[in-house]
Backbone as CSV, one residue per row, in Angstrom:
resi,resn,N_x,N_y,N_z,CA_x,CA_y,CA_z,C_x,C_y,C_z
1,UNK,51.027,47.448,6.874,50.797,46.190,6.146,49.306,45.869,6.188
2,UNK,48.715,45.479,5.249,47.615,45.001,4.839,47.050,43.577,5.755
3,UNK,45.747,44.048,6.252,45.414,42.902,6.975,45.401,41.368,6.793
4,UNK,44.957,41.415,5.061,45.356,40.323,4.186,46.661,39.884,4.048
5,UNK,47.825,40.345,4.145,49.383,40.360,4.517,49.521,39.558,5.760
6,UNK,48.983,39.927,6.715,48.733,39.466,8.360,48.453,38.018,8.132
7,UNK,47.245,37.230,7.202,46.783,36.296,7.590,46.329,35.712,5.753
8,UNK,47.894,35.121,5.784,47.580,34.962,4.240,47.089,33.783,3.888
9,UNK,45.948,32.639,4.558,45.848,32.046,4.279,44.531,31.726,5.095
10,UNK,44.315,32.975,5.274,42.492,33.378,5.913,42.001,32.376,4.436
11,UNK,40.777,32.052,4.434,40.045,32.011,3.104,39.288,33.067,3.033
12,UNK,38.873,33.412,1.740,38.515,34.656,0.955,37.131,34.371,1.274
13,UNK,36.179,35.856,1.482,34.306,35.318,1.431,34.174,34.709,0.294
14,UNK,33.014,33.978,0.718,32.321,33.333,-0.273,31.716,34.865,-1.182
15,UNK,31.510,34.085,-2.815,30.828,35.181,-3.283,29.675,35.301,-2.872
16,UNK,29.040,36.231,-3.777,27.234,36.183,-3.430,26.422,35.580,-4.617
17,UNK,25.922,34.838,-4.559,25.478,33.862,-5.866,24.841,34.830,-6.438
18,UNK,24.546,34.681,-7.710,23.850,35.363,-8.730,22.283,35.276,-7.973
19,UNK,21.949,36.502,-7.865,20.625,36.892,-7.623,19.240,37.461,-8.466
20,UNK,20.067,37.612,-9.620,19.014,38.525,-10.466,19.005,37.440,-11.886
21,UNK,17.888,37.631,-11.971,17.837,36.589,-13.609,16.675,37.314,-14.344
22,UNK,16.957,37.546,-15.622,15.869,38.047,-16.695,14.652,37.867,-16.609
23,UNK,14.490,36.268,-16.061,13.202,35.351,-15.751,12.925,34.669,-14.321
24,UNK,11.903,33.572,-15.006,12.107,32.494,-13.727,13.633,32.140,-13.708
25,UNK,13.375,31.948,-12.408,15.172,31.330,-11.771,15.573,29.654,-12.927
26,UNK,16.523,29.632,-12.945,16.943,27.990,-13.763,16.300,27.003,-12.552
27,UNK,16.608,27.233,-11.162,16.124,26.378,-10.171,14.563,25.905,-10.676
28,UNK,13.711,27.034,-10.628,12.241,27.098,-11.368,12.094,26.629,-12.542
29,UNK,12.656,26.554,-13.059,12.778,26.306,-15.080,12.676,24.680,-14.624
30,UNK,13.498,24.473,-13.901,13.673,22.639,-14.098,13.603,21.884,-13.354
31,UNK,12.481,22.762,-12.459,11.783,21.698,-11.196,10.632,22.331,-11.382
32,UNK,10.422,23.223,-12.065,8.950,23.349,-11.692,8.085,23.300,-10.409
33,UNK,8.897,24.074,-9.287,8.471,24.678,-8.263,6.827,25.085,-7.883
34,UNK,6.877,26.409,-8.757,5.591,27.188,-8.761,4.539,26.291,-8.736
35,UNK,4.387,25.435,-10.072,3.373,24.612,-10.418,3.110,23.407,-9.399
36,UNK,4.181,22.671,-9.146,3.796,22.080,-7.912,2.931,22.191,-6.261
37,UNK,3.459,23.366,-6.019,3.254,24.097,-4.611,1.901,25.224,-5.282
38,UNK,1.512,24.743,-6.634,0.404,25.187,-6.240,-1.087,24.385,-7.218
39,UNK,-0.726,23.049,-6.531,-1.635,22.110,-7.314,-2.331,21.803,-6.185
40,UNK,-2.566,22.600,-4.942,-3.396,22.079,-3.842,-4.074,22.484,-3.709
41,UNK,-5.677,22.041,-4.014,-7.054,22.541,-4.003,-8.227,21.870,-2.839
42,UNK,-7.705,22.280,-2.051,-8.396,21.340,-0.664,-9.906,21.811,-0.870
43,UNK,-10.863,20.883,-0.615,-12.288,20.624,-1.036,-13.051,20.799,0.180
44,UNK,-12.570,21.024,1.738,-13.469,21.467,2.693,-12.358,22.368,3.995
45,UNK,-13.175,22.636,4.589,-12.216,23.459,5.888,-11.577,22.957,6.629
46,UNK,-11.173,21.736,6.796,-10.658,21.017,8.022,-8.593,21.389,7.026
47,UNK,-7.927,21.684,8.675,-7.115,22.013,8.323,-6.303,20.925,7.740
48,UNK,-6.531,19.146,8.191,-5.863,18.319,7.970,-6.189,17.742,6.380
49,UNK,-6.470,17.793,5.919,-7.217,17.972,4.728,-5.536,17.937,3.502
50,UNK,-5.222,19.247,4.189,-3.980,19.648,3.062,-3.008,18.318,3.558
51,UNK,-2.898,18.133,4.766,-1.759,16.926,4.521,-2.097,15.659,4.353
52,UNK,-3.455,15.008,3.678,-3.848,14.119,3.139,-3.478,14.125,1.250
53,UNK,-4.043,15.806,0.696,-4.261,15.602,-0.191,-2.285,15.917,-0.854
54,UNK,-1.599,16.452,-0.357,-0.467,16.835,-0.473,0.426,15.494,-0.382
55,UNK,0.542,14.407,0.638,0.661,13.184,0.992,0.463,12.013,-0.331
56,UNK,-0.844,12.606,-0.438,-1.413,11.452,-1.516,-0.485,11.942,-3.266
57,UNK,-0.606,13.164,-3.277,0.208,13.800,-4.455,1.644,13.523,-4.924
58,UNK,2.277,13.227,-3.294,4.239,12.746,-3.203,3.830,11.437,-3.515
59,UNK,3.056,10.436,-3.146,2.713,9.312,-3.597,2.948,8.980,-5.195
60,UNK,1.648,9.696,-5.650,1.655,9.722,-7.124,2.874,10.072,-7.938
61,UNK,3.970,10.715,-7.000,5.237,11.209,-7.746,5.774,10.013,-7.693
62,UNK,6.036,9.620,-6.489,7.221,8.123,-6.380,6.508,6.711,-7.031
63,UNK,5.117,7.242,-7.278,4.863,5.670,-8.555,4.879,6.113,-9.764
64,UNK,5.510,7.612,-10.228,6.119,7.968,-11.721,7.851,7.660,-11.665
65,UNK,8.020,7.689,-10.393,9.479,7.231,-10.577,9.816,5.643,-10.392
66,UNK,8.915,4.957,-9.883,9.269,3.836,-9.900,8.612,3.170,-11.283
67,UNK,8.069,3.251,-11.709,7.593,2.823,-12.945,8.399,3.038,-13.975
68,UNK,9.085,4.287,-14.344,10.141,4.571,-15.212,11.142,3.665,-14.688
69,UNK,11.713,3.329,-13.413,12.496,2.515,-12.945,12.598,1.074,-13.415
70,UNK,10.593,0.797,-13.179,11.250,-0.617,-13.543,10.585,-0.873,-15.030
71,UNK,10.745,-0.180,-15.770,10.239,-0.118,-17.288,11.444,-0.118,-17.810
72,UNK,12.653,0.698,-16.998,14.007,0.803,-17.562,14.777,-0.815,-17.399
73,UNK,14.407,-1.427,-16.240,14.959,-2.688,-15.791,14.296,-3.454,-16.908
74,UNK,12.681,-3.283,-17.166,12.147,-4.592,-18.054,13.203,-4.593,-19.598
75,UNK,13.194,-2.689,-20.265,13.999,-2.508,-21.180,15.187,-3.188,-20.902
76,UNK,16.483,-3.340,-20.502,17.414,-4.037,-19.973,17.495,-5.464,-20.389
77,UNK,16.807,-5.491,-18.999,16.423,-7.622,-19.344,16.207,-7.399,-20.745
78,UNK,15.285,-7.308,-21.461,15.104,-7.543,-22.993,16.246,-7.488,-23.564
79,UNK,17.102,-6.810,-23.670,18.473,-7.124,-24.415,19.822,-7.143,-23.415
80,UNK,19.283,-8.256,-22.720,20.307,-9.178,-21.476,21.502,-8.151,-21.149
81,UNK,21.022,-7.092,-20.336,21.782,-6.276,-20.221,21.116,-6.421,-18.322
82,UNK,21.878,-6.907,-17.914,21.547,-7.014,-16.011,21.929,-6.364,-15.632
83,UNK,23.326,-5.727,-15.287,23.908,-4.745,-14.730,22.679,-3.471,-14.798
84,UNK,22.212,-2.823,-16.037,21.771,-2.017,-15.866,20.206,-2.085,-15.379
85,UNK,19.457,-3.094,-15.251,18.647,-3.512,-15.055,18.820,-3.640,-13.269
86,UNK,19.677,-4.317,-12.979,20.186,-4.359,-11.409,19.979,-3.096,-10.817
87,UNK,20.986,-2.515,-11.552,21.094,-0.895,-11.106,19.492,0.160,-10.802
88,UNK,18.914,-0.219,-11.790,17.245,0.656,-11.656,16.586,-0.085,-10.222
89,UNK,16.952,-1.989,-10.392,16.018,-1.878,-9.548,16.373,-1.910,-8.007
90,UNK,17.969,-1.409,-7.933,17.969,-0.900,-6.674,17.625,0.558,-6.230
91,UNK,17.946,1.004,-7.386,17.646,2.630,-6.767,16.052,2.147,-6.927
92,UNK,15.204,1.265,-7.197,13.395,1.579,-7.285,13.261,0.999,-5.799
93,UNK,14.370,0.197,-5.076,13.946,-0.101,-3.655,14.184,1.011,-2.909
94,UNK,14.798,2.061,-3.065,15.108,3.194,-2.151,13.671,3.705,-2.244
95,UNK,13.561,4.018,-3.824,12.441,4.883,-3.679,11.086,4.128,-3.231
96,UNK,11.129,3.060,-3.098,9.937,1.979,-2.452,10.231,2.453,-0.795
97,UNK,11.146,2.590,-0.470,11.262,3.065,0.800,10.738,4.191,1.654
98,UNK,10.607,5.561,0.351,10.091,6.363,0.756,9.013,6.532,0.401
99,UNK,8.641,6.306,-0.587,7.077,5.881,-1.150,6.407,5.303,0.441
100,UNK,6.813,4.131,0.820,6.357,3.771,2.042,6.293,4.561,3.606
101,UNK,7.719,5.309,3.631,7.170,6.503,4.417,6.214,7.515,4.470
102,UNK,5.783,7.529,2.918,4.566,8.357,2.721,2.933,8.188,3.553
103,UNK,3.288,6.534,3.802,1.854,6.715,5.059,2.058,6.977,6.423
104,UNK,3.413,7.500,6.851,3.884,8.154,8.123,2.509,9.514,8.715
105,UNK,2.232,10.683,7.697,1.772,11.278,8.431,0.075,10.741,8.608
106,UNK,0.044,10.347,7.473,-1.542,9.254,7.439,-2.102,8.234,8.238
107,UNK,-0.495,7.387,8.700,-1.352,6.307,9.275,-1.644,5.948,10.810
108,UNK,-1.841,6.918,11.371,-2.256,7.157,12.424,-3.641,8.126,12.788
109,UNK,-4.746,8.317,11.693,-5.430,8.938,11.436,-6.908,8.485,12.208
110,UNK,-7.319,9.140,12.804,-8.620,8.786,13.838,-9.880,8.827,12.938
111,UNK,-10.642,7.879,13.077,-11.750,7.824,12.170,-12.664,9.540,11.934
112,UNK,-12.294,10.580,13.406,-13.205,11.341,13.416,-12.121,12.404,12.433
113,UNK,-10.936,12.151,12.358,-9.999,13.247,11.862,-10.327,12.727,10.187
114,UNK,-10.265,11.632,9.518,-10.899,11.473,8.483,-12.128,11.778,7.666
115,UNK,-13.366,11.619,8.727,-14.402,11.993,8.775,-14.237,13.600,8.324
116,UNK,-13.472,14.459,9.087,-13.787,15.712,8.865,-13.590,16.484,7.425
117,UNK,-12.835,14.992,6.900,-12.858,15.535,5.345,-13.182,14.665,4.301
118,UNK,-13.598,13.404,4.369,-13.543,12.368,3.563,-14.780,12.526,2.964
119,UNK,-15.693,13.271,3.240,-16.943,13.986,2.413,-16.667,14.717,0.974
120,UNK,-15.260,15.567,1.098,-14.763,15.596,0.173,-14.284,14.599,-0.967
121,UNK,-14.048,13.815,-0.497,-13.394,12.946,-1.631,-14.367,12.912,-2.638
122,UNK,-15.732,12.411,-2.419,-16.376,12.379,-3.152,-16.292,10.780,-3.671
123,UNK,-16.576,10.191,-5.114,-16.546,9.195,-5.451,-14.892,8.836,-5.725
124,UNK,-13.949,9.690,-5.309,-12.458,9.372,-5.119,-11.873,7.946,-4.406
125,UNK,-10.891,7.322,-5.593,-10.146,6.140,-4.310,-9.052,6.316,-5.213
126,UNK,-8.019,6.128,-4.511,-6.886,5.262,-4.504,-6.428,4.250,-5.719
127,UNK,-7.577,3.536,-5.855,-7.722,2.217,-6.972,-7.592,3.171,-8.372
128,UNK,-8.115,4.221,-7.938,-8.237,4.489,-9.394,-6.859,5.366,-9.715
129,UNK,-6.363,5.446,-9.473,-4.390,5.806,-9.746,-4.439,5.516,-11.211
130,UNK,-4.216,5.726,-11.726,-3.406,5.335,-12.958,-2.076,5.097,-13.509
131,UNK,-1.410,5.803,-12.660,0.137,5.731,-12.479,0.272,4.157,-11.148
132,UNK,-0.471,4.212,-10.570,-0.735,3.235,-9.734,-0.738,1.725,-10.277
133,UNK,-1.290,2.009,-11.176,-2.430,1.016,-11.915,-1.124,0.408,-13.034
134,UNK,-0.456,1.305,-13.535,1.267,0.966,-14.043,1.949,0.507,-13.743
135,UNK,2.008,0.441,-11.950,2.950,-0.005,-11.236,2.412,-1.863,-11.399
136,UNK,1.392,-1.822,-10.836,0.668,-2.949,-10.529,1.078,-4.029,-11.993
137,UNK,0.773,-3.302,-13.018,0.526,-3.980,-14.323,2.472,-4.735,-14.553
138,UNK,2.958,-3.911,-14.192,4.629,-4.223,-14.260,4.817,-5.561,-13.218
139,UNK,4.626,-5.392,-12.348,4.104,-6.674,-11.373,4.128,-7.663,-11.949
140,UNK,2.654,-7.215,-12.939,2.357,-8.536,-13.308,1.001,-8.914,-13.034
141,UNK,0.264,-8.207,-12.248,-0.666,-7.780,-12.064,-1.919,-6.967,-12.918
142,UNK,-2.209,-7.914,-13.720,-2.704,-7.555,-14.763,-4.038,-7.797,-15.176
143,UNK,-5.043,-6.295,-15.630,-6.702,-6.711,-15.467,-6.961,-5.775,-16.147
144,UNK,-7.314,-6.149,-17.477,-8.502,-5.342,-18.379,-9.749,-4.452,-17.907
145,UNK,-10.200,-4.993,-16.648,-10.837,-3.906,-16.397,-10.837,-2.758,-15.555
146,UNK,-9.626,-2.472,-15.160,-8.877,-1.699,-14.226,-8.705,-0.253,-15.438
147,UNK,-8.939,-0.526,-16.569,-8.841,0.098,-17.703,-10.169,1.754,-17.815
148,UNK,-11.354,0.438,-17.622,-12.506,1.133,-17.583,-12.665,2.835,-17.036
149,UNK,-11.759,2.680,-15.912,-12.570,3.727,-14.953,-11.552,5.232,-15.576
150,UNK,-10.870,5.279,-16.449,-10.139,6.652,-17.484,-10.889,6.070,-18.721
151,UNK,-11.436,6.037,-19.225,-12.130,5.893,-20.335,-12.311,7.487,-21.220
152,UNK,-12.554,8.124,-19.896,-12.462,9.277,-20.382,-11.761,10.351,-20.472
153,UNK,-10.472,9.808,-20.016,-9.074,10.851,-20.293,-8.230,9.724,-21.474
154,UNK,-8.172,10.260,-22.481,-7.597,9.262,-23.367,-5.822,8.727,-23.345
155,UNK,-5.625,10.019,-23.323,-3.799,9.748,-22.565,-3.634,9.236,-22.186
156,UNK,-4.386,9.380,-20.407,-3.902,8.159,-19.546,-4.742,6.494,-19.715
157,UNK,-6.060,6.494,-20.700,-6.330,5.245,-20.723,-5.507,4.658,-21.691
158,UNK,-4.314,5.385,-22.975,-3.961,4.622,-24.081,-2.447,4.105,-23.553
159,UNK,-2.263,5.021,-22.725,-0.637,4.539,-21.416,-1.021,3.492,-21.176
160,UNK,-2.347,3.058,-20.370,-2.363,2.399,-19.281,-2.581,0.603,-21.002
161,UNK,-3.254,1.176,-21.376,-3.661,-0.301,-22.401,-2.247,-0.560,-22.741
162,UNK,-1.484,0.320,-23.045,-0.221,0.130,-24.234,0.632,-0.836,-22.940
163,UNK,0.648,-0.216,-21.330,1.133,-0.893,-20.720,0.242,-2.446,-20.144
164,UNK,-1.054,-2.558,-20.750,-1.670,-4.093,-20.462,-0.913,-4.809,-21.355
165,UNK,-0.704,-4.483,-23.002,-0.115,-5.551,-23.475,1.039,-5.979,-23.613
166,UNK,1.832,-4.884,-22.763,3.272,-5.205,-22.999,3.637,-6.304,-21.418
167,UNK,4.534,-7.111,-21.910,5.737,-8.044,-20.934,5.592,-7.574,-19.334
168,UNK,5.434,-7.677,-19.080,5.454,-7.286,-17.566,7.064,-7.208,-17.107
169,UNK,7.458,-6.708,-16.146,8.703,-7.094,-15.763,9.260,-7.936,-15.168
170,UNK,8.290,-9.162,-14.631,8.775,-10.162,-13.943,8.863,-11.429,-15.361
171,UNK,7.353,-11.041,-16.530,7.665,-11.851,-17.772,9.213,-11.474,-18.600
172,UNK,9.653,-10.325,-18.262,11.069,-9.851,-18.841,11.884,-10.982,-18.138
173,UNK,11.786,-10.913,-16.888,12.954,-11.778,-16.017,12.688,-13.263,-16.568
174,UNK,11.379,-13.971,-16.460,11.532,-15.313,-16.921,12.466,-15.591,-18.180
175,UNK,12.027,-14.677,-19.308,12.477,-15.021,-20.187,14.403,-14.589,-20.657
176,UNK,14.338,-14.009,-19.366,15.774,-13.643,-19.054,16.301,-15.683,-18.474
177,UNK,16.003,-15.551,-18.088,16.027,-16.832,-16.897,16.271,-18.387,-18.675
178,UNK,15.221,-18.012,-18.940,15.233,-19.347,-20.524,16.424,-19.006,-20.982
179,UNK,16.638,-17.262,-21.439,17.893,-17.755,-22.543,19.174,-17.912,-21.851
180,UNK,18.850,-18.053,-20.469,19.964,-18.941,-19.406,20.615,-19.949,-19.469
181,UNK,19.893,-21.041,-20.157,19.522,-22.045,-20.080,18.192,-22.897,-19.016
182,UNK,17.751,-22.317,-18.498,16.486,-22.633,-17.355,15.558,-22.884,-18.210
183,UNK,14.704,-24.213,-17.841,13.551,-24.417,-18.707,12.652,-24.363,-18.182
184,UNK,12.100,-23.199,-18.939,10.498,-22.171,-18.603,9.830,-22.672,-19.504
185,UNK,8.906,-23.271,-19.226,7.888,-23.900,-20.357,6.999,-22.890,-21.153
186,UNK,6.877,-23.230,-22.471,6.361,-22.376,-23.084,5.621,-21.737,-22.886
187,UNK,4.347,-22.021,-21.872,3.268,-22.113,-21.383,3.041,-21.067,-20.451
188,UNK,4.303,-20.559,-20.439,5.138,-19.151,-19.722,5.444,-18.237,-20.369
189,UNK,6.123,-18.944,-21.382,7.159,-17.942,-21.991,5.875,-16.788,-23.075
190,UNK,5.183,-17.711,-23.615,4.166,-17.285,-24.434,2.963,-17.003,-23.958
191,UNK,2.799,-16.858,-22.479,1.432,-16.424,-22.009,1.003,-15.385,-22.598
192,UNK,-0.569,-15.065,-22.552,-1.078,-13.977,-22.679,-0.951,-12.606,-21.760
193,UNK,-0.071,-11.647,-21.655,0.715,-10.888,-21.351,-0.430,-10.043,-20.445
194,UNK,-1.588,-9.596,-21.517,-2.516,-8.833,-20.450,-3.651,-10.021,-19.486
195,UNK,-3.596,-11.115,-19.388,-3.676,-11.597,-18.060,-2.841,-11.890,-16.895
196,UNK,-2.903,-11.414,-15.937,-2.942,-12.017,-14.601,-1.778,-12.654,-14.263
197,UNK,-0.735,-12.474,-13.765,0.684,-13.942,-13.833,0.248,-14.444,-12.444
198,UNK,0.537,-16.640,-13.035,0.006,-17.130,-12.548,0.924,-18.229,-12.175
199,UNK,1.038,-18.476,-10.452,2.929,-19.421,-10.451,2.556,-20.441,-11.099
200,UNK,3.951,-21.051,-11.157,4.426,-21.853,-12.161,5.498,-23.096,-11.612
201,UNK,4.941,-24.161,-11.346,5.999,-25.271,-11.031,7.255,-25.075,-11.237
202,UNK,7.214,-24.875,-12.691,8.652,-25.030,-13.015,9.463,-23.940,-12.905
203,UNK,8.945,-23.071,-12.910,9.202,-21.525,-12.611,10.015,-21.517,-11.400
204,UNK,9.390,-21.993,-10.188,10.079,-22.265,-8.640,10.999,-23.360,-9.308
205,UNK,11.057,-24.313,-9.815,12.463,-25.047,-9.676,13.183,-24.319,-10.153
206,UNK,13.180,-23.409,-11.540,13.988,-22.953,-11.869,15.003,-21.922,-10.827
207,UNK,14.048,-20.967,-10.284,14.513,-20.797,-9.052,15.592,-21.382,-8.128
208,UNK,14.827,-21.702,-7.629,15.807,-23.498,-7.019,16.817,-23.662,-7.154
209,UNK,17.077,-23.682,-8.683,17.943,-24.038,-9.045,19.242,-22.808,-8.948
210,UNK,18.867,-21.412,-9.371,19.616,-20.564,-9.603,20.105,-20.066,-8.057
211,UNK,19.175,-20.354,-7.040,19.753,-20.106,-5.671,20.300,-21.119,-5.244
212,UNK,20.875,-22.362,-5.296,21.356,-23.560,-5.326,22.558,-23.348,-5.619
213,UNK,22.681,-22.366,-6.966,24.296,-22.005,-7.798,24.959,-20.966,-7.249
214,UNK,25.287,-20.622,-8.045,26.806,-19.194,-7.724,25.849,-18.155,-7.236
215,UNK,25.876,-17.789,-5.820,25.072,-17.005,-5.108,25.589,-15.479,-5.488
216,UNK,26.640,-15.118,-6.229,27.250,-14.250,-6.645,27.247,-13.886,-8.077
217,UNK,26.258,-14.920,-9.172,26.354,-14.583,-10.034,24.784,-13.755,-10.433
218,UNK,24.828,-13.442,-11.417,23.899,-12.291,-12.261,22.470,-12.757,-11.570
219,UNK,22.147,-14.005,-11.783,20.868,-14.744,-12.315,20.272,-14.436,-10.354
220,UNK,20.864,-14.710,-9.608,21.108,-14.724,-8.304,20.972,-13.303,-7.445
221,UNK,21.677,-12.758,-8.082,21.706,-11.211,-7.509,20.476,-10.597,-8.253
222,UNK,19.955,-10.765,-9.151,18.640,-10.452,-10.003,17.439,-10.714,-9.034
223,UNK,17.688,-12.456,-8.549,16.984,-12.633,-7.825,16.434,-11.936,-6.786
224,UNK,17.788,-11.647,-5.890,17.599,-10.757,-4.538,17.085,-9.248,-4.779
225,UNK,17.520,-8.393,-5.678,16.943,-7.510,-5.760,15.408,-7.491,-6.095
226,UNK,14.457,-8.442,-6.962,13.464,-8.916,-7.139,12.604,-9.126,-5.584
227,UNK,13.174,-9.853,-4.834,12.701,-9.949,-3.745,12.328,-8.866,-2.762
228,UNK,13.877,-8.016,-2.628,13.612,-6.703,-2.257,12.335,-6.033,-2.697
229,UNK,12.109,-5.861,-4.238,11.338,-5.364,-4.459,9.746,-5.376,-3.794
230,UNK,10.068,-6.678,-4.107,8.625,-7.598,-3.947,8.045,-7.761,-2.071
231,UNK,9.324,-7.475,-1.252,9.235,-7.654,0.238,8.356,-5.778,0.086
232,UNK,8.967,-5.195,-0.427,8.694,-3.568,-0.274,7.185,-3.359,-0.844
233,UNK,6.984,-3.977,-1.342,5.236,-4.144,-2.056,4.842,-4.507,-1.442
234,UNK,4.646,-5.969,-0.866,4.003,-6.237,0.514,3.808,-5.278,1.988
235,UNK,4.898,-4.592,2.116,4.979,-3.551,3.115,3.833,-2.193,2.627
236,UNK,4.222,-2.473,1.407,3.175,-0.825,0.866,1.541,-1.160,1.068
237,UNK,1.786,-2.190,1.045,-0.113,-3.022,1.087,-0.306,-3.282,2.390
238,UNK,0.358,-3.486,3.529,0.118,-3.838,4.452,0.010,-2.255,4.855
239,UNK,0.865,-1.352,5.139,0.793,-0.473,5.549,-0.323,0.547,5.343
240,UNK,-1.115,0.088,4.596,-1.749,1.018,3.709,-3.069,0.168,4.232
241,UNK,-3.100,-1.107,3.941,-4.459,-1.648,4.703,-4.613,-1.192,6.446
242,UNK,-3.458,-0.836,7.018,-3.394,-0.817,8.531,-3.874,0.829,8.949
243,UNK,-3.083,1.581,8.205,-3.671,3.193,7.929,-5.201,2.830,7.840
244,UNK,-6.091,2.384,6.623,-6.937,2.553,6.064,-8.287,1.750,7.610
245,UNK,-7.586,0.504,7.870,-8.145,0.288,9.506,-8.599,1.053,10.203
246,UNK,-7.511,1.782,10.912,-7.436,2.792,11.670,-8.895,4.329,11.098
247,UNK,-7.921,4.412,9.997,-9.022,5.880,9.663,-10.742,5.608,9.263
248,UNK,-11.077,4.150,9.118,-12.595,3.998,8.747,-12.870,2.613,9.146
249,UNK,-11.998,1.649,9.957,-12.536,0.665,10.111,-12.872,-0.386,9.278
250,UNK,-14.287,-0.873,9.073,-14.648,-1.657,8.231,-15.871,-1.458,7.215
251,UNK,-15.635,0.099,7.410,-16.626,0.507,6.309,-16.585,0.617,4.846
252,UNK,-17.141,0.714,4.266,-17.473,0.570,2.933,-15.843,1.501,2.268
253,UNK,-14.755,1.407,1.062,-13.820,2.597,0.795,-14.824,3.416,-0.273
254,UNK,-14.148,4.676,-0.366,-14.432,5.646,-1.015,-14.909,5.182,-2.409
255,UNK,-15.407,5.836,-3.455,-15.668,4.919,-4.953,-15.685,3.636,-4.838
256,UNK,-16.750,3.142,-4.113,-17.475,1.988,-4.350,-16.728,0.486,-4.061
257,UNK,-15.471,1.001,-3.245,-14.625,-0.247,-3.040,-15.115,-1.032,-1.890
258,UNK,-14.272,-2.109,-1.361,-14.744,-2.541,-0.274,-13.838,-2.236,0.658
259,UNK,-13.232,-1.359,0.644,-12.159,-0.904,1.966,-11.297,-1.716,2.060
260,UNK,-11.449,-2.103,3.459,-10.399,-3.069,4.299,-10.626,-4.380,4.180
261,UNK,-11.383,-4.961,3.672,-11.897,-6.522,2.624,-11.135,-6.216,1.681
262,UNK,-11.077,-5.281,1.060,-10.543,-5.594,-0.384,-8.615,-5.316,-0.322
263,UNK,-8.451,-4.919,0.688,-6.803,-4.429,1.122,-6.530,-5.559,1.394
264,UNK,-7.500,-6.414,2.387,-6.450,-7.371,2.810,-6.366,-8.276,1.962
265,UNK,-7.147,-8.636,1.043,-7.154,-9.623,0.040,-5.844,-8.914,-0.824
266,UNK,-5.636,-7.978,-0.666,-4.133,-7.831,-1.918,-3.070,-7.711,-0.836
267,UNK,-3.321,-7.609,0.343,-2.122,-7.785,1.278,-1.929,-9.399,1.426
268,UNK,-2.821,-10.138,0.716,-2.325,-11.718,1.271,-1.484,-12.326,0.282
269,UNK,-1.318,-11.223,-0.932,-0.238,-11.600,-2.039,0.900,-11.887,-1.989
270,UNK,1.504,-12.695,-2.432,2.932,-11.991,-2.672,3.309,-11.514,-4.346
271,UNK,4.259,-11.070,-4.866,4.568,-10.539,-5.933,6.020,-11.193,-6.306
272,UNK,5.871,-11.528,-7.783,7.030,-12.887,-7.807,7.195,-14.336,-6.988
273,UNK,5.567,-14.383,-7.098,5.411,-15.991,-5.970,6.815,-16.553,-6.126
274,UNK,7.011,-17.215,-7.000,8.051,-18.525,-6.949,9.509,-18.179,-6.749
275,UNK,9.557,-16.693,-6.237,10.870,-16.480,-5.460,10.797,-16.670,-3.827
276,UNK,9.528,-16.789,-3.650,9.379,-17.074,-2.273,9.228,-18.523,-1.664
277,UNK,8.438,-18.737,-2.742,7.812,-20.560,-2.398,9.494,-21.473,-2.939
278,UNK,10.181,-21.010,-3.411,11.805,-21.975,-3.646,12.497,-21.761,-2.610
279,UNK,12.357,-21.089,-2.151,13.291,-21.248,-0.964,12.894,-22.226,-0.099
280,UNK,11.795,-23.077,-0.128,11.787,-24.023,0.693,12.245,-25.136,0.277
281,UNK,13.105,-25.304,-0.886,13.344,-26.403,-1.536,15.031,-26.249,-1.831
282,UNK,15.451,-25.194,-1.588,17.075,-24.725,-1.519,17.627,-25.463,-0.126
């Protein structure tokens, strides 16, 4: 009798996955592997070097995914569709999560371990992101001359304008909030889109008001995820001013910034003021 006879309910080997392909693998085709793992062009000898510039690169990925995230939420709100709007901007707090782990291997960096490569950077910062600079503008956070410094890559300066004049995503939510019934004064509703959002009295009552009500309904749960968001931004700025401490102190940042003056002044923000300042009135 057949050993398989003996033990009929052995499970069978696994096969052997397909190994051979005409080409690149499908895995390769639609992650684009190769090209990734080999966009690292480290600019001096220090070995730490690669996990700055590699670090800073996963960065730039998770503010292309959160931006599509909450571009999909602003799309949404615009045709009062919350659920799906909800939905983006929880999965954009996960990825705010790891985005924020991203200053794990960074932020413990000794001024002399920086030093050994920050010669490289050259006139390089941070500020100048452009995908960065998307995120910010969705905020609400909004400055014409943040524009300037791609002037000369046209792609990314006609992205970045097309995204100055459009709604921001927190102007999506107000005007989510009006055809509520909540009265957002015009003075809101019709701001000039590529300036600056700036709180709003009535804005916090409205607030107020919607955390006051059915803590379970749309307007409410919009809220909280908003906050989430907005708690996870504060964390990305703080964390990032505390790294940036550590690795240079109080010296001058890279491209002409002011370092750790100019961090903490955007760490003293909050984002969606008048979800924070109503709660003292709930």
């Amino acid at each position: 009798m057949s050993q398989q006879a003996h033990h009929p309910h052995q499970a069978a080997e696994p096969e052997t996955p397909n190994l051979d392909f005409a080409g690149t693998t499908p895995y390769e085709d639609y992650v684009k592997a190769d090209v990734l793992t080999h966009l690292q062009h480290t600019l001096s000898d220090d070995p730490g070097e690669m996990v700055f510039l590699v670090t800073t690169q996963v960065m730039e990925l998770w503010f292309t995914v959160i931006v599509h995230e909450w571009e999909t939420a602003a799309h949404a709100l615009r045709s009062d569709d919350v659920p799906v709007a909800l939905a983006a901007l929880k999965r954009s707090v996960r990825e705010l999560e790891a985005l924020n782990a991203s200053w794990k291997p960074l932020g413990q960096l000794t001024p002399a371990q920086f030093n050994a490569y920050r010669g490289a950077l050259g006139e390089g910062s941070g500020f100048q992101s452009a995908m960065y600079r998307r995120l910010e503008f969705l905020l609400g956070e909004k400055s014409a001359s943040m524009l300037v410094p791609h002037q000369g890559a046209p792609r990314v300066h006609a992205e970045l304008e097309k995204a100055l004049h459009e709604p921001s995503l927190y102007d999506e939510v107000l005007r989510l909030l009006a055809r509520r019934g909540h009265p957002i004064p015009d003075s809101v509703l019709h701001r000039d889109v590529c300036a600056r959002y700036e709180p709003s009295e009535a804005v916090e009552a409205a607030w107020t008001a919607v955390y006051a009500g059915d803590q379970n309904g749309e307007l409410a749960r919009l809220g909280e995820a908003l906050t989430d968001v907005a708690e996870l931004v504060w964390r990305w700025r703080n964390d990032h001013l505390v790294a940036t401490r550590r690795a240079m102190g109080a010296k001058p940042g890279t491209g002409g910034s002011a370092g750790v003056a100019w961090l903490e002044k955007r760490a003293r923000k909050n984002v969606f003021p008048e979800l924070w300042t109503a709660r003292s009135h709930v």
